[in-house]
C-alpha positions in Angstrom: 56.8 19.9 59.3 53.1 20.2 60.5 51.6 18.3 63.0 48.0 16.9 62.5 45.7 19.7 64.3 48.5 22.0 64.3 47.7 25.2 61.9 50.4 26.2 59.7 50.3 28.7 56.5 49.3 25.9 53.9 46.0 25.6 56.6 45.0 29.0 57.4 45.5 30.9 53.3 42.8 28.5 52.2 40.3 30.5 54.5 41.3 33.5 53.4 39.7 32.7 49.9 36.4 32.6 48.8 35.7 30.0 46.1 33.0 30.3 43.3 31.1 28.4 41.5 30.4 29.3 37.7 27.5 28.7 35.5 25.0 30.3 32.7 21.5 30.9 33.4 18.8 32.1 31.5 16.4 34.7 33.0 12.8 33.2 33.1 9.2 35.3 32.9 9.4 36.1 36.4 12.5 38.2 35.5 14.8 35.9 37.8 17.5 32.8 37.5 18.0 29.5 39.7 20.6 29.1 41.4 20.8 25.9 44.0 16.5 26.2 43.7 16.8 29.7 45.2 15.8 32.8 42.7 17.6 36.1 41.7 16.3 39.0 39.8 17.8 40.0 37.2 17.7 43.6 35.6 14.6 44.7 33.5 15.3 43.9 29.7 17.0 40.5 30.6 14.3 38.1 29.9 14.5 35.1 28.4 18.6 35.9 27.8 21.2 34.1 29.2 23.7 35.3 32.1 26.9 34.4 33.7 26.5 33.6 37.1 29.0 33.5 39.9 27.6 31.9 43.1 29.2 31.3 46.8 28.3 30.6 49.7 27.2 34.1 50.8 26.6 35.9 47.5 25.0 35.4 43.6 26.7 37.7 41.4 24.8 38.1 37.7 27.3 39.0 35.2 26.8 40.8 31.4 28.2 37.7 29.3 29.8 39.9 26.8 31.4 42.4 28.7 31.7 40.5 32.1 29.9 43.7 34.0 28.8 43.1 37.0 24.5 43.4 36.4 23.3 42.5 40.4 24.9 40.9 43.3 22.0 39.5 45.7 22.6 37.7 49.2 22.1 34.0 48.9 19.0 32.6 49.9 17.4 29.6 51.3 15.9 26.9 48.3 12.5 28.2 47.1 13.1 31.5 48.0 13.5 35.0 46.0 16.1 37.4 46.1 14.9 40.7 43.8 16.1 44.6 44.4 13.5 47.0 44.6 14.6 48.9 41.8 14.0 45.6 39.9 10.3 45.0 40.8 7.6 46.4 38.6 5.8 49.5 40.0 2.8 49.3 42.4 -0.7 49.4 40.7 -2.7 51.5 42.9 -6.5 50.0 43.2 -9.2 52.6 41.4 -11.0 55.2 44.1 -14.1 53.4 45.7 -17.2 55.1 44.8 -18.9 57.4 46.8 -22.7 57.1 47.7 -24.7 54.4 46.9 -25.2 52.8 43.6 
């Protein structure tokens, strides 16, 4: 019906669909999972519990594992790297006022 090289339905609906891969992670100190030795923060509260994780090629999704909500979707990222929303990251400690004069 199909000639090799020749691009019928069954070869083109394949690309329309995005195929994940499923695990459980737990979220370590730093507040983040591995996936693929790449790093993804996970909301405040969630250490040292476990997650479902849906992973692509372009996109980590972090999910509740008792409800299936959706807690962060991050951008993949290259291996060693971190992926971790601002809202996620503890708040800056501002250094204490230099003294004035001297001591």
């Amino acid at each position: 019906m199909f000639c090799r090289g020749e691009a019928g339905p069954a070869r083109t609906a394949h690309r329309a669909f995005r195929f994940y891969q499923f695990g459980e992670r737990a979220v370590h100190l730093d507040g983040c999972v591995e996936v693929e030795a790449a790093y993804y923060g996970a909301p405040p509260g969630w250490i040292g519990r476990r997650v479902k994780v849906q992973w692509d090629q372009r996109c980590v999704r972090l999910l509740d594992p008792r409800t299936g909500q959706l807690l962060r979707e991050h951008l993949r990222q290259q291996r060693g790297h971190h992926r971790i929303q601002d809202q996620d990251r503890p708040p800056m400690r501002r250094a204490p006022p230099a003294t004035a004069g001297p001591l």
